[in-house]
C-alpha positions in Angstrom: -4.6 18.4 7.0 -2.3 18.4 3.9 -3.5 16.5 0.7 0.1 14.9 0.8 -0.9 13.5 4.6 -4.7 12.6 2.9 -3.1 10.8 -0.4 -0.4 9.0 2.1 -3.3 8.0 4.8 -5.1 6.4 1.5 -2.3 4.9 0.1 -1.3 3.4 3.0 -4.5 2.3 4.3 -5.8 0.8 0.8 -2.3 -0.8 0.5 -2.4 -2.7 3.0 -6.1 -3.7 2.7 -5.2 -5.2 -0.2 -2.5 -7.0 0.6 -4.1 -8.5 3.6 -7.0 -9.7 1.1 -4.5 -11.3 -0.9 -2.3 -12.2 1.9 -4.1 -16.0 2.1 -3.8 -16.9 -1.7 0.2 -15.8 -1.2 2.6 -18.5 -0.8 4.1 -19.2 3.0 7.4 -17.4 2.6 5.5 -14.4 1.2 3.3 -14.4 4.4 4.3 -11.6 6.8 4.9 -13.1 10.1 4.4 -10.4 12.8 7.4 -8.3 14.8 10.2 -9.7 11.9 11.3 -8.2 8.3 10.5 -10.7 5.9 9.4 -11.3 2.4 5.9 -10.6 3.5 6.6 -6.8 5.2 8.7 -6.1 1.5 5.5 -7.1 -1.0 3.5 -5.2 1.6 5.8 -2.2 1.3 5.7 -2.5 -2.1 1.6 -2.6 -2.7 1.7 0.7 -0.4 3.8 2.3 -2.7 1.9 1.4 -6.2 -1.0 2.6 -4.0 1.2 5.9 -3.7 1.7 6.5 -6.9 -1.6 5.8 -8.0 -3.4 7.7 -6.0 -1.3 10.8 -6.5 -1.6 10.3 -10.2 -5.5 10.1 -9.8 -5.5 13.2 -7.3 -3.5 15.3 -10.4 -5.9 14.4 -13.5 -8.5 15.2 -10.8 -7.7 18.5 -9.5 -5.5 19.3 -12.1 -2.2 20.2 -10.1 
């Protein structure tokens, strides 16, 4: 597998583990309801991508790429 795949699998994965750990502290309309695009899917969306970026920024200062 390629380490983008492996840092994307992470990010993804820890993403939205942590967004469904906060989910219940989050306000109603920031609650994703299932099968609709709502303000829940968009904060969701956007944990997964800080994830991204920081796991690829630890991934560089560890193997120094």
């Amino acid at each position: 597998m390629s380490r983008n795949f492996i840092e994307s699998l992470v990010a993804v994965l820890g993403g939205n583990l942590a967004y469904f750990l906060l989910m219940p502290q989050l306000p109603p309309e920031a609650r994703h309801a299932p099968h609709s695009i709502d303000l829940g899917l968009l904060l969701d969306f956007g944990i997964c991508i800080l994830a991204l970026v920081g796991v690829r920024a630890l991934s560089r200062r560890i193997f120094r790429t």
